[in-house]
C-alpha positions in Angstrom: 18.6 -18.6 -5.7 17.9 -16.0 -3.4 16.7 -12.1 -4.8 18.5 -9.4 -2.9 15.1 -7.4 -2.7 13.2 -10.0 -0.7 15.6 -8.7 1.6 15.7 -6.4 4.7 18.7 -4.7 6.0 19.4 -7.2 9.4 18.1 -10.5 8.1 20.2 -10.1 4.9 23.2 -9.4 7.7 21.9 -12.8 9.4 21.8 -14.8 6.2 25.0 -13.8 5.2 26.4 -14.6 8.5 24.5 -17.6 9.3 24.8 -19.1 5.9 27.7 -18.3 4.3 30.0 -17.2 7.5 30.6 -13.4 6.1 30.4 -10.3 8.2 27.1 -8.8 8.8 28.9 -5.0 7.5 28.8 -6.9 4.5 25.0 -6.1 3.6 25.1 -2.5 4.0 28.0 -2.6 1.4 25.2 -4.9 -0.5 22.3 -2.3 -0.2 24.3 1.0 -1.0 25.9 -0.4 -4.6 22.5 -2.2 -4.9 20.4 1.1 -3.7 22.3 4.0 -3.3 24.5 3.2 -6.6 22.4 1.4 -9.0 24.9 -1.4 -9.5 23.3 -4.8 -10.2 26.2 -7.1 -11.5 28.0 -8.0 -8.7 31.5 -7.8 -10.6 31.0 -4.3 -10.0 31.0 -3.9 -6.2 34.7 -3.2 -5.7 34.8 -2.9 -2.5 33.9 -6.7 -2.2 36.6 -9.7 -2.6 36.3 -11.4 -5.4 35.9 -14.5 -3.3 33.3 -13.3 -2.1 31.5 -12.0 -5.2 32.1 -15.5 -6.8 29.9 -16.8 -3.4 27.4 -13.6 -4.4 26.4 -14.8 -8.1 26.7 -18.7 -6.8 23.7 -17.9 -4.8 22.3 -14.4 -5.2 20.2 -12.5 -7.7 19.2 -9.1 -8.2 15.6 -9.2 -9.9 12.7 -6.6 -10.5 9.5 -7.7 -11.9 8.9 -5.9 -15.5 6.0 -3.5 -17.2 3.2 -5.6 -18.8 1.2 -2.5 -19.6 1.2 0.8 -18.9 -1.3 3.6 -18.9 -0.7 7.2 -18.5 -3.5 10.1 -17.2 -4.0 13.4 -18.4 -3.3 14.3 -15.3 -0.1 13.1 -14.9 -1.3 9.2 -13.2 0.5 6.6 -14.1 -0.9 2.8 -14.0 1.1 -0.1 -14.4 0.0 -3.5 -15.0 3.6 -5.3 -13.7 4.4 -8.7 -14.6 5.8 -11.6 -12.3 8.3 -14.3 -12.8 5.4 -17.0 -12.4 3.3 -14.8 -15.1 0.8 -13.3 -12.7 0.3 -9.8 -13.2 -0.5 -7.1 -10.6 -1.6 -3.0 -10.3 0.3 -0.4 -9.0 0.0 3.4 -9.3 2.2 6.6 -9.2 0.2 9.5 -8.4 1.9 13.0 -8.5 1.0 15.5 -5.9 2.2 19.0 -5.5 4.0 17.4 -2.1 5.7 14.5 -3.7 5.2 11.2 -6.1 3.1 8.7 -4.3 3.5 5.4 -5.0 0.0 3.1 -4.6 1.6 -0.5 -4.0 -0.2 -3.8 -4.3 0.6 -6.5 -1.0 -1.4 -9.7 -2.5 -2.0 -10.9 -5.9 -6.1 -10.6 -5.7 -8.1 -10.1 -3.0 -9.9 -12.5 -0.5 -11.7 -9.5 1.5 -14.8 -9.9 -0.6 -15.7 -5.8 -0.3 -18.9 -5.3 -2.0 -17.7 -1.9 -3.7 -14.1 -2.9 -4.7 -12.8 -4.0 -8.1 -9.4 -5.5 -6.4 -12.1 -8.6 -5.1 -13.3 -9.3 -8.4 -10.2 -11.7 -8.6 -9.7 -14.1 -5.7 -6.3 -14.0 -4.1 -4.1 -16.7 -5.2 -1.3 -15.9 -3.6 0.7 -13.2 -1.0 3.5 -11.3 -2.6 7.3 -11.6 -2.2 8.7 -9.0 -0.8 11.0 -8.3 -3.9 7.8 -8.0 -6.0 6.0 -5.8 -3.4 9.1 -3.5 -3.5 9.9 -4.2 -7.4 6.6 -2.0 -7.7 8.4 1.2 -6.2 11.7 0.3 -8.3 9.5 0.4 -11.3 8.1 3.5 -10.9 11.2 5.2 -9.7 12.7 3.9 -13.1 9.9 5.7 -15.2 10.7 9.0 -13.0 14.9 8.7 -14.1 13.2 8.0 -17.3 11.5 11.5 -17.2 15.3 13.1 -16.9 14.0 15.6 -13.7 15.8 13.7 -11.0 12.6 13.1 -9.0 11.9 9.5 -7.2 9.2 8.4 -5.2 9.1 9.9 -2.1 5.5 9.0 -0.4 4.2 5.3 -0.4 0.6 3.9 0.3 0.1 0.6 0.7 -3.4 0.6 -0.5 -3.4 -1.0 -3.7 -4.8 -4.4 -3.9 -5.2 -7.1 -1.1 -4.9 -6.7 2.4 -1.9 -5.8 4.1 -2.2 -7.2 7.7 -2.9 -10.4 5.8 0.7 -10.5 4.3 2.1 -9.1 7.4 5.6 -10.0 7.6 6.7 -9.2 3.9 5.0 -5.8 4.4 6.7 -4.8 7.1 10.3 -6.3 5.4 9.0 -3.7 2.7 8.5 -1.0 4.7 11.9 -1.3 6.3 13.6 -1.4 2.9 12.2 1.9 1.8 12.8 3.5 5.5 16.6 2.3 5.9 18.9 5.0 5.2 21.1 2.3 3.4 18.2 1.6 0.8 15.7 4.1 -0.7 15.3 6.2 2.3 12.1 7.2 1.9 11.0 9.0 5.3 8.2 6.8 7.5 6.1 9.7 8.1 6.1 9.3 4.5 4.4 5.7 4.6 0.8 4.2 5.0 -0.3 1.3 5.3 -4.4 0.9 4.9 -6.2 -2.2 6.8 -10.4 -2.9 6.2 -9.5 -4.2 10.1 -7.7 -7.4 11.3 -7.7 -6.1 14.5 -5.1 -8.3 16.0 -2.5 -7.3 13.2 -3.4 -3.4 14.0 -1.9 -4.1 17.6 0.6 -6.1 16.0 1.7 -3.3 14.2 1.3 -0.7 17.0 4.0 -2.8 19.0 6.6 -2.3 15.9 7.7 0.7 16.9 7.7 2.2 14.0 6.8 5.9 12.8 4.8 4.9 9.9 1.0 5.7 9.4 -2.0 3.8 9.7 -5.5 3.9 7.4 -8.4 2.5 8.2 -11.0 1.6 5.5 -13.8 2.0 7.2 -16.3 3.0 5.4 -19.5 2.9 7.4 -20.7 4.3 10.5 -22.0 1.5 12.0 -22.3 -2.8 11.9 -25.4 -2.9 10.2 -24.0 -1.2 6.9 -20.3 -2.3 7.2 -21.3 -5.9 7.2 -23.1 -5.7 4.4 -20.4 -4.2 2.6 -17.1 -5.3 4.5 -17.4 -9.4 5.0 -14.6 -8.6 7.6 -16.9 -6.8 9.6 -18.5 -10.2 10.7 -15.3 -11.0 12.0 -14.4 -7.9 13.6 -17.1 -5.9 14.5 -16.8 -1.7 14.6 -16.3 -1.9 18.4 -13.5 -4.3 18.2 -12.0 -2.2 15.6 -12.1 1.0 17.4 -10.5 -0.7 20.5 -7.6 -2.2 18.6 -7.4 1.7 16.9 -7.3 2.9 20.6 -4.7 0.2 22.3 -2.4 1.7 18.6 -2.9 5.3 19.5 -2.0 4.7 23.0 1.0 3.2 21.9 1.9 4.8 19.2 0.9 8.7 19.3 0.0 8.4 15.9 -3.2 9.8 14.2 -5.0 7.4 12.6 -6.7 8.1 9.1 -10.2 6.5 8.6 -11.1 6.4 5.1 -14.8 6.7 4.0 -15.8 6.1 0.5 -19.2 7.8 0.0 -21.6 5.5 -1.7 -25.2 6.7 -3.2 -28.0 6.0 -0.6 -26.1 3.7 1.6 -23.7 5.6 3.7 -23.7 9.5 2.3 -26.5 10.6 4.4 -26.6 13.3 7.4 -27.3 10.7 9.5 -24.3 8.4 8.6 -22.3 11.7 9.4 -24.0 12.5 13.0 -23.1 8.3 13.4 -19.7 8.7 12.6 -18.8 11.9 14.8 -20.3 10.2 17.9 -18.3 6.7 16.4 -14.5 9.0 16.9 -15.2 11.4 18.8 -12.3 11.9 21.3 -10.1 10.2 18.7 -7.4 11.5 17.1 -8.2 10.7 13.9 -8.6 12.3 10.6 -11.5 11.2 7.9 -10.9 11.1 4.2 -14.2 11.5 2.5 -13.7 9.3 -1.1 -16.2 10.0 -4.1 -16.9 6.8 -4.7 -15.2 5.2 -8.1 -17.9 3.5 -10.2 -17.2 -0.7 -10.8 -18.9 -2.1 -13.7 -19.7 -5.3 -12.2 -21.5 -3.9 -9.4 -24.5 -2.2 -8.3 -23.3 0.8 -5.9 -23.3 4.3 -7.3 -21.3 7.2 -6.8 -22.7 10.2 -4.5 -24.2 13.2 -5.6 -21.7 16.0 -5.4 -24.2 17.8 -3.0 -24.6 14.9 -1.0 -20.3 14.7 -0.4 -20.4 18.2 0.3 -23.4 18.1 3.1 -21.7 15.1 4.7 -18.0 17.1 4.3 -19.9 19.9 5.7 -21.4 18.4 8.9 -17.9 16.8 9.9 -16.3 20.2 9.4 -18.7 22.0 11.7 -18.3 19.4 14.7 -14.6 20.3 14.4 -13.5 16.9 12.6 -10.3 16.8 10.7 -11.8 15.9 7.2 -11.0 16.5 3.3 -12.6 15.1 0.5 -9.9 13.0 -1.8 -9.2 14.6 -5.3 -9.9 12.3 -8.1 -6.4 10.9 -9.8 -6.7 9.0 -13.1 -10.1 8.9 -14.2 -9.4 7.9 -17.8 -7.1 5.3 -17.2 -9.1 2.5 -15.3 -8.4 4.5 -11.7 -9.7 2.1 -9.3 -7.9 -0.5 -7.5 -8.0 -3.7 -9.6 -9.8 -2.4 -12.3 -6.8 -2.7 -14.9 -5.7 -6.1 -13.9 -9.6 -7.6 -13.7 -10.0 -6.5 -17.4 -6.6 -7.6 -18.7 -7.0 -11.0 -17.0 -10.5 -11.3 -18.0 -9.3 -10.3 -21.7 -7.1 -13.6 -21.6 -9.9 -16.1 -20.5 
């Protein structure tokens, strides 16, 4: 049975046509009671023949994931541990910004990129996500939101939670044109990241979209010899690879780029690593997002001395780099990626 969320606007038009001989119009009637409405039994949609609601519940479902867990911040974060049909569970996170609600989606059930600092690899991946489960994670959150009774929905997502996006490429991008359509959430593309640690030949994949969404890079270190100690991938694709394949998507794409630096004690916070990474972007248009570093039980790296972050901020700043240091979101509720679902899984072993 097929899930209307797995489902982007014009391949839902070519499955209905293709399949089951209906009119393509036919799916944007689908998405706006589905989306726009809130309407999931299809004896509802009124504006459908019955014929062809009969063929609708024959074949088609419309199914979220549900809450396993959730955990709520002083600050306003909200975790959820969300449960799939096949029992696996996964993270995602609503942040609430004086801008918008951010939603922190996971694209993979673990992670194979092996980062040394990251609780999302403490799991291995076992499988990609569906797209319905990828966008179930929004739904979810929107419903908590509706919940709250102040008519706010998400209106920013980051796909940044765990696995690697460019690695589930296709669903991703289904996702991203679900939340962008103006027949499904709507949610503005200037208004969506997606990060990458680098596979360079999905970042000029992704240029050639022609989309207006954004584009993160976790990058981490100023140069090879650090990021391959801490980013397997960097073996793979090297810094200078990486920076060309950010190049070929700024040329195509007029885009700025984010690079995202998470500052780790005595391996990449010094003034050094700072001088390395102006000369590594300069004549970029790029912006660096300095991240104190989020402290993993299970592994050895440290965060950076709060003097340390502000020397290295300080250095950027002065060589006229566009640069912030991240504010901290959900300390006290197992804040970074993976962390929640690593001890809840380990709990059941």
């Amino acid at each position: 049975m097929y899930n209307i969320y797995d489902f982007e606007l014009k391949k839902l038009e070519n499955l209905l046509q293709e399949i089951f001989s209906e009119k393509p119009f036919k799916a944007k009637q689908i998405f706006q009671w589905v989306y726009k409405r809130e309407v999931f039994d299809f004896d509802q949609m009124t504006d459908l023949s019955k014929a062809f609601r009969e063929k609708l519940k024959e074949n088609f479902c419309i199914k979220k994931p549900t809450i396993y867990k959730k955990q709520v911040s002083k600050d306003g974060t909200i975790k959820l541990l969300v449960e799939l049909e096949d029992k696996n569970l996964i993270e995602t996170v609503l942040i609430r910004y004086t801008y918008g609600n951010v939603a922190c989606v996971s694209s993979e059930i673990g992670c194979d990129m092996k980062c040394g600092f990251c609780a999302s690899g403490l799991l291995k991946k076992s499988r990609e996500l569906k797209v319905s489960e990828i966008l179930g994670q929004v739904l979810l959150l929107n419903d908590i939101l509706k919940e709250e009774g102040n008519n706010e929905k998400i209106t920013h997502i980051v796909v940044m939670g765990t696995g690697e996006p460019f690695l589930n490429y296709d669903n991703v991008m289904d996702f991203i044109r679900i939340c962008n359509s103006p027949f499904a959430l709507e949610i503005g593309a200037r208004h969506i990241s997606v990060s990458t640690c680098g596979i360079v030949d999905k970042i000029r994949k992704y240029a050639d979209e022609g989309l207006q969404t954004n584009l993160a890079i976790s990058l981490h270190a100023p140069n090879d010899e650090i990021r391959s100690k801490i980013m397997p991938i960097n073996r793979t694709y090297n810094i200078s690879e990486l920076m060309d394949a950010v190049k070929y998507y700024l040329k195509k794409t007029n885009r700025r780029v984010t690079f995202e630096y998470i500052l780790i004690k005595d391996l990449n916070d010094s003034l050094d690593c700072a001088k390395q990474l102006t000369d590594l972007i300069k004549g970029i248009c790029a912006y660096i997002n300095l991240i104190p570093y989020n402290e993993v039980m299970e592994n050895k790296f440290k965060t950076s001395p709060q003097q340390n972050v502000r020397k290295f901020y300080d250095y950027l700043y002065k060589q006229n780099i566009n640069v912030t240091v991240r504010k901290g979101f959900g300390d006290d509720i197992d804040a970074a990626c993976g962390q929640l679902r690593a001890k809840e899984v380990k709990s059941d072993t």
